[in-house]
PALOLO-659102 format. One record per atom (N, C-alpha, C): x, y, z; residue in one letter. Coordinates in steps of 0.001 Angstrom, whole numbers, padded with zeros to 6 digits, always signed. Layout:
BEGIN
XYZa;...
//
This chain:
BEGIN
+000847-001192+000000x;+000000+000000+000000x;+000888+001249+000000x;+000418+002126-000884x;+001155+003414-000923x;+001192+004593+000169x;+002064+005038+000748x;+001799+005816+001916x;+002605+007313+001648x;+001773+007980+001912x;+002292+009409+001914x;+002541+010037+003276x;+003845+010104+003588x;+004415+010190+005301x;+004613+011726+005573x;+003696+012537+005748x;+003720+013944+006392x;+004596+014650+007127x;+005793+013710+007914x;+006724+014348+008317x;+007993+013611+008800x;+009192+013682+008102x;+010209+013395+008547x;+011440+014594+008689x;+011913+014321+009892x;+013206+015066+010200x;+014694+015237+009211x;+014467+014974+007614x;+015099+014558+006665x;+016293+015757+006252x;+015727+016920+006730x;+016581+017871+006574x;+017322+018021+007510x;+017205+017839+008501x;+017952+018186+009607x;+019570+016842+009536x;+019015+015652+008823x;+019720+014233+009159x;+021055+015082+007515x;+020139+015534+006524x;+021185+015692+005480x;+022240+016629+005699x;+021824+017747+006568x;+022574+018851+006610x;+023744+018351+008124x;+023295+018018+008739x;+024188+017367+009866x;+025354+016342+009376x;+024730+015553+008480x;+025916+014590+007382x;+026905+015488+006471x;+025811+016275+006258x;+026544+017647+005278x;+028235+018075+005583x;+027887+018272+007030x;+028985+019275+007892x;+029738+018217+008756x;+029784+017083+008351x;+030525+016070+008824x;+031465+015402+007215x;+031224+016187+006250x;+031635+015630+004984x;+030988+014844+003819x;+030156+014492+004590x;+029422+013401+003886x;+028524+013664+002365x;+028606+013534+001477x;+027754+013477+000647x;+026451+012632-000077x;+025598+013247-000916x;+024629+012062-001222x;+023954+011281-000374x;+023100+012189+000701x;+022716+011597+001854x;+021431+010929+001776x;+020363+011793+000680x;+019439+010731+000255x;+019497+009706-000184x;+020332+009367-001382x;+020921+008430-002050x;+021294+007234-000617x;+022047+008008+000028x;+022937+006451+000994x;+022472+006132+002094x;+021241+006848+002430x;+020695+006350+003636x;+019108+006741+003861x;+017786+007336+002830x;+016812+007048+003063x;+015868+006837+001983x;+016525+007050+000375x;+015595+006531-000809x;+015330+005060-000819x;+016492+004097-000018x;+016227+002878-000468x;+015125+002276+001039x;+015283+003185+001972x;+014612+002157+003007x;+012696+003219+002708x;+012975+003993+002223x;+011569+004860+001491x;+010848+003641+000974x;+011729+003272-000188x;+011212+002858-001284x;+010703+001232-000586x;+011702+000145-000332x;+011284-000624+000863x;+009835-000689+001454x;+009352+000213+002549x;+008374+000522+002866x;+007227+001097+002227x;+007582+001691+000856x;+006433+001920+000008x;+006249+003341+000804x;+006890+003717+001098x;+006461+005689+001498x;+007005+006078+000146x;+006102+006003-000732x;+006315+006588-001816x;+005993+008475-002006x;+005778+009169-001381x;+005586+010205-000924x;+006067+010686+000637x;+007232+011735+000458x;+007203+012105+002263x;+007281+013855+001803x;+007002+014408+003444x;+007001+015534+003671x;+008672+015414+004618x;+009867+016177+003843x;+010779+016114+004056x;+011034+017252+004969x;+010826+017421+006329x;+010840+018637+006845x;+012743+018749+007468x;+012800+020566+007329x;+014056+020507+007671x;+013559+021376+009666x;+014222+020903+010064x;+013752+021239+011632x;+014646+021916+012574x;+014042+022718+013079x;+014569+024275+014068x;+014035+024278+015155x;+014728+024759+016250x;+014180+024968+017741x;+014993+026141+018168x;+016274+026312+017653x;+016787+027604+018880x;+018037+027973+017736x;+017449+027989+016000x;+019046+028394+014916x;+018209+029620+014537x;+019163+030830+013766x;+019038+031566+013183x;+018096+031277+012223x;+018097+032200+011643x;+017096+032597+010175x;+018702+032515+008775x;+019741+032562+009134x;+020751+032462+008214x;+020915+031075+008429x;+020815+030189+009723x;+021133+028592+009962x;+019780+027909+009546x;+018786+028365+009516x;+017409+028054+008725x;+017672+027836+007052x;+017795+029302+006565x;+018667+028963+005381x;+019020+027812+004929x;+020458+027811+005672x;+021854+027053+005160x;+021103+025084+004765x;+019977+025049+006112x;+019461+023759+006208x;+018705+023522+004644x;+017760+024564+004743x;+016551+024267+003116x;+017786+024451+002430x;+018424+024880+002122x;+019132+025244+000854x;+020083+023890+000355x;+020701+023185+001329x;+021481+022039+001782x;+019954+020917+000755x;+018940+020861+001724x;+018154+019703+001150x;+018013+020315-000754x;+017364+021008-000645x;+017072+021995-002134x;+017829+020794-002825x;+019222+021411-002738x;+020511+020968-003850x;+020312+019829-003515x;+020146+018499-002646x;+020042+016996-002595x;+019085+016819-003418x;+017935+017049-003532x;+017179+016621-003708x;+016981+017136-005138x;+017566+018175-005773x;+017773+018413-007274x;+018731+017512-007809x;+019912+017148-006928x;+020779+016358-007586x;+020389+014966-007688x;+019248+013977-007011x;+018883+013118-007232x;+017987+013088-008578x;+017439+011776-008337x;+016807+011256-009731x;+015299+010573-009354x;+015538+010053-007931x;+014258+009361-007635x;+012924+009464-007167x;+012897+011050-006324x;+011525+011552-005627x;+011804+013018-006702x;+010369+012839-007134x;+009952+014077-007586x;+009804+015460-006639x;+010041+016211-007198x;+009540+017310-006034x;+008396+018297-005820x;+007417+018616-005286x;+006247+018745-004720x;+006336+020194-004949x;+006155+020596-005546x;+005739+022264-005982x;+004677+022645-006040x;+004023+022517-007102x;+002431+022479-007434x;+001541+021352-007367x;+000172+021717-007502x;-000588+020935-007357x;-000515+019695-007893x;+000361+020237-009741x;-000166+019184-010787x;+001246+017940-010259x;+002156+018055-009453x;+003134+017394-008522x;+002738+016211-008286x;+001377+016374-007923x;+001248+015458-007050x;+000138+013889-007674x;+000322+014183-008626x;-000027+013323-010156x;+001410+012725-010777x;+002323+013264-010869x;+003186+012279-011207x;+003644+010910-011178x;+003885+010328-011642x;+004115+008646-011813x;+004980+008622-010744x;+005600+009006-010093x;+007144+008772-009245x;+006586+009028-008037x;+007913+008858-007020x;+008006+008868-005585x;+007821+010417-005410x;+007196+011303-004247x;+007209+012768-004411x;+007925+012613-003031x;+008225+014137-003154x;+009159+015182-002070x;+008639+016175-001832x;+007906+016773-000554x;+007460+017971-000462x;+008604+018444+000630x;+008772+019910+000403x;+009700+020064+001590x;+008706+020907+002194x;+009654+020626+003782x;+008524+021563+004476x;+009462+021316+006102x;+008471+022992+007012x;+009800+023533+007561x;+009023+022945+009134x;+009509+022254+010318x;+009073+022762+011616x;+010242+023379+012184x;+009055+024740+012537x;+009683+025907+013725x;+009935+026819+012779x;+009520+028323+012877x;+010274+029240+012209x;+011438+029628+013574x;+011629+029700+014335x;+012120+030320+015848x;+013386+031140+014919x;+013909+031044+013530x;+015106+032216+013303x;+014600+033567+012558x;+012741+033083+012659x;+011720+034169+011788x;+011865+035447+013117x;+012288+036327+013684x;+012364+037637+014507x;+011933+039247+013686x;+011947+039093+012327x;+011737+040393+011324x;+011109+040539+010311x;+010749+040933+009390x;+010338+040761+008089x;+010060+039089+007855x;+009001+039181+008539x;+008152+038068+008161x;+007707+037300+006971x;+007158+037893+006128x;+006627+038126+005036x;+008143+038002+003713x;+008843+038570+004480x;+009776+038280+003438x;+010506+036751+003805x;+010623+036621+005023x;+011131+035190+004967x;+010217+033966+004608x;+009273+034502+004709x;+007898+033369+004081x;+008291+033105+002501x;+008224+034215+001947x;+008261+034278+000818x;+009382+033586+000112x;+010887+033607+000754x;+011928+033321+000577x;+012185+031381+000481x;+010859+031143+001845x;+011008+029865+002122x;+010270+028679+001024x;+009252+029740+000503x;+008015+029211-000343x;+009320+029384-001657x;+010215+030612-002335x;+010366+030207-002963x;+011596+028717-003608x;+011758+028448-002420x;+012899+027268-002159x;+012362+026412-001632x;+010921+026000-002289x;+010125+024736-002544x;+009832+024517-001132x;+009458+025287+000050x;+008735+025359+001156x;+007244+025056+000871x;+006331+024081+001056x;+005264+024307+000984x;+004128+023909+002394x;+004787+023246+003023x;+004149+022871+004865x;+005268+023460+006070x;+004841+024201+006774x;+005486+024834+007620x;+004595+024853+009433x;+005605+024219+010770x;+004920+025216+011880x;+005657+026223+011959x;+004681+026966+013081x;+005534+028238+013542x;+006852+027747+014477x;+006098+026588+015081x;+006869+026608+016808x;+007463+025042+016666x;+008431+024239+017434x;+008676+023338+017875x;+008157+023475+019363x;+008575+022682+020342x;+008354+022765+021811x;+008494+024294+022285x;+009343+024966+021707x;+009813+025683+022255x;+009184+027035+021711x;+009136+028788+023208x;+008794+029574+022971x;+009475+030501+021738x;+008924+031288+020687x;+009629+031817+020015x;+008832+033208+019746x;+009541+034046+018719x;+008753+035582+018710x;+007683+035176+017910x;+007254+033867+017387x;+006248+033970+016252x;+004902+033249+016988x;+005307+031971+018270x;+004181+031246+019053x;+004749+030601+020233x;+004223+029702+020396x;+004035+029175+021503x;+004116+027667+021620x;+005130+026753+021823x;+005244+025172+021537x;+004422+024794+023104x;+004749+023587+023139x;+003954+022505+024419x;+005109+022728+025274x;+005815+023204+025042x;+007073+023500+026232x;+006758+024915+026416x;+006087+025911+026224x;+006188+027583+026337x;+005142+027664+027121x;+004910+029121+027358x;+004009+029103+027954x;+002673+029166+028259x;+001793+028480+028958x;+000505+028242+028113x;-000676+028747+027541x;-000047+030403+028559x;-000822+031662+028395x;-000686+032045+026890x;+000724+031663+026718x;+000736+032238+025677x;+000317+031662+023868x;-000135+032567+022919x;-000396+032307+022005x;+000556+032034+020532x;-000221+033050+019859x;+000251+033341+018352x;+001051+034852+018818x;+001523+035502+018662x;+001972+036866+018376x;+001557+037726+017290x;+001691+039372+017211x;+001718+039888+016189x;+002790+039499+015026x;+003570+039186+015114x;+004195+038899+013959x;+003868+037486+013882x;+003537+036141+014587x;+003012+035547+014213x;+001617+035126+013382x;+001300+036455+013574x;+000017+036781+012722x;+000408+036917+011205x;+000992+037777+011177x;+001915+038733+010006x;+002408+037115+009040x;+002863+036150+009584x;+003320+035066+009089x;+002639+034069+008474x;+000968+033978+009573x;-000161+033056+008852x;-000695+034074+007640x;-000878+034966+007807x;-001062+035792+006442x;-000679+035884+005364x;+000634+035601+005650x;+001504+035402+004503x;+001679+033782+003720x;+001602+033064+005139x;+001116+031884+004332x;-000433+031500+003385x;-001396+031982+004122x;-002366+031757+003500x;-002524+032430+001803x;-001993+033590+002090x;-001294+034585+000700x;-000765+033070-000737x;+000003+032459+000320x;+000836+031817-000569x;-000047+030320-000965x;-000576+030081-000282x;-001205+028810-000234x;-000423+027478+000528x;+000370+027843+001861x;+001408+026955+001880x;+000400+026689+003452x;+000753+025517+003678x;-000083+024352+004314x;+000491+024737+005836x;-000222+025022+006965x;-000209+024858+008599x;+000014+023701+008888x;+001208+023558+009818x;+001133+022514+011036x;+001361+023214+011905x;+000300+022154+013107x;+000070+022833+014230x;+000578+021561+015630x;+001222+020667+014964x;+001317+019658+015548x;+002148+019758+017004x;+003135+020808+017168x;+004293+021226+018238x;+003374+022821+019040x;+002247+022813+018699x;+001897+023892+019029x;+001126+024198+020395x;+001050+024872+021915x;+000160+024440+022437x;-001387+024704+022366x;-002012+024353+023343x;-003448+024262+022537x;-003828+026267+022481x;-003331+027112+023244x;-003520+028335+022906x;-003215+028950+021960x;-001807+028502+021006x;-001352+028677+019885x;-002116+028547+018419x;-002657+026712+018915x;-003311+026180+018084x;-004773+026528+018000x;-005655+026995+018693x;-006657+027905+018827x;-006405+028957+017737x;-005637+029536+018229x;-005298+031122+017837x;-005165+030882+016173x;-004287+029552+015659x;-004205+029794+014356x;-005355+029348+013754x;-006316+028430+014442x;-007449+027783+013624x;-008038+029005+013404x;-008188+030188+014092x;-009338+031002+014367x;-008240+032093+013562x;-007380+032127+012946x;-006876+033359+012642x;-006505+032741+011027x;-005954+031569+010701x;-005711+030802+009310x;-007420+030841+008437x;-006828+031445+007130x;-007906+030873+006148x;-007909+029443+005414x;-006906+029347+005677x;-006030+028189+004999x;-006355+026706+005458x;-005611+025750+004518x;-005288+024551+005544x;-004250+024541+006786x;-004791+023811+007691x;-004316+023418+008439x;-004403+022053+009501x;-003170+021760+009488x;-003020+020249+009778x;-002246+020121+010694x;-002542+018905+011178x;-001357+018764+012452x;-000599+017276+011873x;+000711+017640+011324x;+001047+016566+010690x;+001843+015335+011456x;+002393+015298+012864x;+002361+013674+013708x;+002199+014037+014885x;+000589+013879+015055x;+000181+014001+016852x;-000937+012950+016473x;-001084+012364+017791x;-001824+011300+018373x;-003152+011830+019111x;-003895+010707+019658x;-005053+010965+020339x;-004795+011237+021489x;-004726+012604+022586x;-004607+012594+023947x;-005315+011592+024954x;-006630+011315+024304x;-007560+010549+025450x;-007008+008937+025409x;-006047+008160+024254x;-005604+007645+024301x;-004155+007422+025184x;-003602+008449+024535x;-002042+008650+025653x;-001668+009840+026439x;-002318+010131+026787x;-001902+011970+027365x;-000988+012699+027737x;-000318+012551+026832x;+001368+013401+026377x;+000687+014826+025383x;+001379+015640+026377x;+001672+017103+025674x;+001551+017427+024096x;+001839+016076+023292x;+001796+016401+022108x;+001047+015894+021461x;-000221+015228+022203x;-000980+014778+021432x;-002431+015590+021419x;-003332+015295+020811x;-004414+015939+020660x;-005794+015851+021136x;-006492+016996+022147x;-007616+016223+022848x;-008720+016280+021390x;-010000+015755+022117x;-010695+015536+021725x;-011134+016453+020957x;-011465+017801+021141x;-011946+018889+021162x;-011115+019502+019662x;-009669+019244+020164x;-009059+019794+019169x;-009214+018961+016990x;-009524+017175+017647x;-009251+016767+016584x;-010702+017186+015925x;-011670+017569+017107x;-012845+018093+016158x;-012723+018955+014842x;-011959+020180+015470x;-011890+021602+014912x;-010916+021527+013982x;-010192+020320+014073x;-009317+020378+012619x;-009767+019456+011150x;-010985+018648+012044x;-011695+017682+011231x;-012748+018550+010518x;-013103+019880+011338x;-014590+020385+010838x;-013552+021669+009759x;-012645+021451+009891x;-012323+022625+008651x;-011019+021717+007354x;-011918+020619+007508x;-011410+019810+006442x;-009435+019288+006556x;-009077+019487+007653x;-007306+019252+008123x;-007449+017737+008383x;-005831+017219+008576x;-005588+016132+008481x;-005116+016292+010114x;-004668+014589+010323x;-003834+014323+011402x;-003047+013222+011202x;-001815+013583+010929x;-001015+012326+011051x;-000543+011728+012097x;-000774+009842+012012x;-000072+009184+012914x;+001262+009002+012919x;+001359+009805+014757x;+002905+009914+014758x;+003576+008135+015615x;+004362+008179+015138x;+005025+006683+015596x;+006206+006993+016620x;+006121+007742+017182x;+007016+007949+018605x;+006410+007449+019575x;+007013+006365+020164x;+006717+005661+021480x;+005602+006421+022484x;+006162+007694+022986x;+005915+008656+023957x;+004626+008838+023946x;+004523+008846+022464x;+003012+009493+022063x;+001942+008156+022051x;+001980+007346+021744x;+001245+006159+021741x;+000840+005734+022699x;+002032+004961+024068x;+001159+004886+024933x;+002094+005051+026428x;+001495+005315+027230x;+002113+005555+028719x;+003086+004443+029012x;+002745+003471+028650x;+003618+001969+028894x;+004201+001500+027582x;+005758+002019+027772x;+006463+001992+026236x;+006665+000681+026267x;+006006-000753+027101x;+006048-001865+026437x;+005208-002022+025621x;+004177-001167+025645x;+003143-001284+024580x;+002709-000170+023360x;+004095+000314+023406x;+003996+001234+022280x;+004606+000695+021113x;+003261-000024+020344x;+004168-000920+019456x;+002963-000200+017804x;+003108-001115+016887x;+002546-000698+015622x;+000821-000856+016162x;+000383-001886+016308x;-000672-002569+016645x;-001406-001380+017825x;-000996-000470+018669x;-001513+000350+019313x;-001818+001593+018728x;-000251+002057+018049x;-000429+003201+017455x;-001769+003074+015797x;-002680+002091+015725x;-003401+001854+014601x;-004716+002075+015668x;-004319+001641+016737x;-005910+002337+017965x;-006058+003902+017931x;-004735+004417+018001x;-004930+005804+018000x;-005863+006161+016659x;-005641+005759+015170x;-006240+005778+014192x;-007573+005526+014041x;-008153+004241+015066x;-009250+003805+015284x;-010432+004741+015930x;-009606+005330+016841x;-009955+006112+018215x;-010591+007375+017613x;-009650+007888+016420x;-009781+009444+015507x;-011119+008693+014650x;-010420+007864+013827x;-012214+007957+012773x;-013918+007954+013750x;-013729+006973+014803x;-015079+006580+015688x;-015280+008384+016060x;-014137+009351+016006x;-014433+010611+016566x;-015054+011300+015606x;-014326+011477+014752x;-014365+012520+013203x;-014586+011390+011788x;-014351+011141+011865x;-014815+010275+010473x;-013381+009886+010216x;-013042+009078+008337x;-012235+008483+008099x;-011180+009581+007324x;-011925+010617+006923x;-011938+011218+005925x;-009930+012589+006081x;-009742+012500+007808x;-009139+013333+008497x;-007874+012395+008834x;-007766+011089+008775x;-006452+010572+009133x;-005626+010605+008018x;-004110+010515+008214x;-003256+010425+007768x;-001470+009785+008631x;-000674+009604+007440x;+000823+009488+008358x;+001050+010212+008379x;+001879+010477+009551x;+002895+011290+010001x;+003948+010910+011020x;+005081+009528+010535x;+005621+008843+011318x;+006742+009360+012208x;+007118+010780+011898x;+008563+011396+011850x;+009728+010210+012898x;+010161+009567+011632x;+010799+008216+012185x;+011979+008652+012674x;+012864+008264+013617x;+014117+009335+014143x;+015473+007891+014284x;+015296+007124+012937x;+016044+005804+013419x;+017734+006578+012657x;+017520+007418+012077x;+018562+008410+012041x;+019540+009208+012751x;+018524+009911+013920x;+019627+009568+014855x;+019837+009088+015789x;+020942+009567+017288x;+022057+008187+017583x;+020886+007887+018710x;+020210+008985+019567x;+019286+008361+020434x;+017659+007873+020190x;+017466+007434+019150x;+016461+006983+018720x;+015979+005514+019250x;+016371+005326+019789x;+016232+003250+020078x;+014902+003676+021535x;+015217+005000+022539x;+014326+005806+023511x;+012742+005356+022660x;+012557+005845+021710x;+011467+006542+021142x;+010638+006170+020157x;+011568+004560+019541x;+010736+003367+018696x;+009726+002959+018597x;+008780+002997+018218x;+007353+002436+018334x;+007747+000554+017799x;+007437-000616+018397x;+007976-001673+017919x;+007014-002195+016849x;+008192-002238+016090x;+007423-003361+014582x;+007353-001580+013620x;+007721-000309+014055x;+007449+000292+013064x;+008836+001568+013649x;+009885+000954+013672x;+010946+001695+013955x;+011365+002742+012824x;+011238+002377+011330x;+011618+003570+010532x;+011393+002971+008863x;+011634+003947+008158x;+011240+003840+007074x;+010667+002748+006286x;+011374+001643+006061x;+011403+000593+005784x;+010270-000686+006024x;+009623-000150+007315x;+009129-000997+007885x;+006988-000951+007930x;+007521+000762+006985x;+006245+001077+007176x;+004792-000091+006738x;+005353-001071+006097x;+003783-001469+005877x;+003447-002611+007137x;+004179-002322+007850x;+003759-003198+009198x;+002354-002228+009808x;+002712-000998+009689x;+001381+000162+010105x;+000092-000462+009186x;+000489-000750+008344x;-000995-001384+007325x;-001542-002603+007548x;-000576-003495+007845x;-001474-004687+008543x;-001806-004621+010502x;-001325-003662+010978x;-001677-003386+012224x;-003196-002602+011805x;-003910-001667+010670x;-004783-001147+010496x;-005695-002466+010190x;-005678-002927+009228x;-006173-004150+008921x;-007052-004754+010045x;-005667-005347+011191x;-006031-005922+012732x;-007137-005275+013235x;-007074-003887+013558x;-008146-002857+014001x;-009382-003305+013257x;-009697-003796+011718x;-010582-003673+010845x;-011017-002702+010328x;-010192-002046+009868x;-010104-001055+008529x;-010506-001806+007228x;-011309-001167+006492x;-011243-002067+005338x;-010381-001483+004073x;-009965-001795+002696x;-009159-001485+002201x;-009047+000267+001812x;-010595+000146+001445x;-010471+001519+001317x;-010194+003071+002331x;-010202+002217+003014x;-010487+003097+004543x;-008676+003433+004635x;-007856+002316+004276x;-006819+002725+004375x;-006059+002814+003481x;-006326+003051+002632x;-005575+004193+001257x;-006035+005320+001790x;-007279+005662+002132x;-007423+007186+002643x;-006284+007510+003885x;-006326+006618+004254x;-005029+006858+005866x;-004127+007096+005339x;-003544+006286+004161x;-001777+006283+004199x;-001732+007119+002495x;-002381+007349+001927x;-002032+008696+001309x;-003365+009093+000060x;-004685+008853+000522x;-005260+009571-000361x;-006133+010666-000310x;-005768+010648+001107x;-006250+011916+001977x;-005700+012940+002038x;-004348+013191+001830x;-003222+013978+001471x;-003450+014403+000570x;-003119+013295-000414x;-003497+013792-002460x;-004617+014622-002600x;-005836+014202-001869x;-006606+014918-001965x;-006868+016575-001221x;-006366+016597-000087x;-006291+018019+000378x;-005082+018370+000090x;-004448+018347-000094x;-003127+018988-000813x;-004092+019742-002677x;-004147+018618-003226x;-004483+019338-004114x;-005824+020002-004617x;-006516+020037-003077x;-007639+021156-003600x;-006877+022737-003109x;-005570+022663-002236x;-005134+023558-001717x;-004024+024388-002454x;-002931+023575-002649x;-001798+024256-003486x;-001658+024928-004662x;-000892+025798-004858x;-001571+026320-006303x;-000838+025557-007635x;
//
C-alpha cells in the first residue's frame, strides 16, 4: 500500500551529514529504506528549535541541492506534482524560531525554495508562538500573525502539531487556509503534551485538516512496552469513531537516524522501511481497504491538491 508520510526530520539528518563531509545523503541512507516501505511520498521537513534565520537557510538550501541532484523523488511544488508517476518530495519547515523580522519576506523566501508545509513553533517559545514547552498563556503573536497571512497569501499548508493548545486555537481562528497537524496522536488515548484532545481533533476535522499518525513511542502509549505498531493503529481507530475516516493520515517522523532513537521506537514500526507493518496493524483494528488508502495517502493527495496552487 502506498503511503504518503507527512513528516520526517530529513533535513535536519542531510545537513548534519553535510557538515561532517558526507555526501549524497538521500541516495545512501533514506531513498532505499523509502522505497522498501512503500512511502512513496514524504514531507521532508528541515527542523529548528533555537538556529538563526541564516542557519534556517543554510538547512533548506542544503536539502534543495540533494534533492535536485537526485533522480528518484519528484519534487512537490504544485498541485499538478502530485499526479506524477514517481516517488514525491514535499519540503517543508518545523519551527520558524530564526523568523524575529520581516516576516513576510522570509515566508516568501522559504516558499520560494520549494517550502510548501510549515509550523511556527517546535516545543519551544519563540517571537512567532508558543510550543507545548512555552508558555501556556501564551499564544500566536503579532508577527506571528503577520506570518499566517503570509502563508495563506501563498497557499502553503499549517502545522500545528508542536503547538500548544492556545497557539493552536489562535491559528485555527486566525488561518484561512489549511491546516493540519502533521504527527500528533489521540490525547484521550495517551496523554502526552503532544498529542491531541478531543476537542481539538474536532476543529481540525470540521475545517477539512488532516492528522497524522505519529510513531514515537511517547506518544502512543504511557507503557512503552506497549507502544508498538498494533496500538499506534488504535490511535487511528480512536480518531475515525471521533471525526470520520476522511481526516487521518501518516505522520511517522521516524528518528532511526539519529544516535538516540532506540528511547522513542514504536515496535514493529521503527523507521522507514518498515512502514507497511502500520498497514497490517490497520487491517487488525478492521479497517477495510479503502479506509486505508485514505489513511496512508489519499487523503493527502486529496487536500493537498484542492489547496496548493
Amino acid at each position: 500500500m502506498k503511503i504518503f508520510d507527512l513528516h520526517a526530520d530529513i533535513g535536519c539528518d542531510v545537513l548534519n551529514k553535510h557538515q561532517k563531509g558526507e555526501k549524497d545523503v538521500l541516495k545512501r541512507y533514506h531513498i532505499e529504506k523509502c522505497l522498501k516501505g512503500e512511502v512513496e511520498a514524504i514531507c521532508m521537513a528541515s527542523f529548528f528549535h533555537d538556529q538563526s534565520w541564516e542557519e534556517m537557510q543554510e538547512m533548506i538550501l542544503t536539502l534543495e541541492k540533494e534533492l535536485n541532484e537526485q533522480e528518484v523523488f519528484h519534487r512537490v511544488l504544485t498541485k499538478e506534482d502530485l499526479f506524477v508517476n514517481k516517488p514525491l518530495a514535499l519540503m517543508s519547515v518545523e519551527g520558524m524560531c530564526g523568523i524575529t523580522q520581516d516576516p513576510e519576506e522570509c515566508v516568501q523566501w522559504m516558499y520560494d525554495h520549494g517550502i510548501r508545509l510549515a509550523s511556527l513553533c517546535w516545543n519551544e517559545e519563540n517571537a512567532l508562538a508558543s510550543g507545548v514547552g512555552g508558555n501556556p498563556d501564551h499564544g500566536l503573536s503579532e508577527l506571528g500573525k503577520r506570518v499566517i497571512a503570509k502563508m495563506d497569501e501563498l497557499h502553503m499548508i499549517i502545522d500545528i502539531s508542536h503547538a500548544n493548545p492556545k497557539t493552536a486555537a489562535d491559528i485555527l481562528n486566525t488561518a484561512k487556509g489549511l491546516v493540519i497537524a502533521t504527527h500528533s496522536n489521540a490525547w484521550n488515548l495517551c496523554p502526552h503534551r503532544r498529542n491531541l484532545m478531543d476537542e481539538q481533533i474536532k476543529t481540525i476535522a470540521s475545517r477539512k485538516g488532516l492528522i497524522g499518525m505519529n510513531a514515537c513511542a511517547y506518544f502512543v502509549n504511557e507503557n512503552l512496552s506497549l507502544a508498538d505498531c498494533d496500538h499506534l493503529a488504535m490511535h487511528a481507530k480512536y480518531i475515525k469513531e471521533l471525526v470520520g475516516i476522511d481526516s487521518l493520515a501518516c505522520g511517522f517522523d521516524f528518528m532511526d537516524f539519529f544516535e538516540d532513537h532506540q528511547e522513542s521506537d514504536v515496535l514493529h514500526l521503527e523507521s522507514a522501511d518498515k512502514a507497511q507493518n502500520f498497514v497490517a496493524s490497520l487491517r487488525k483494528q478492521g479497517f477495510h481497504e479503502e479506509e486505508i488508502k485514505k489513511i496512508c495517502h489519499q487523503n493527502v493527495i486529496d487536500r493537498f491538491a484542492e489547496y496548493l496552487f
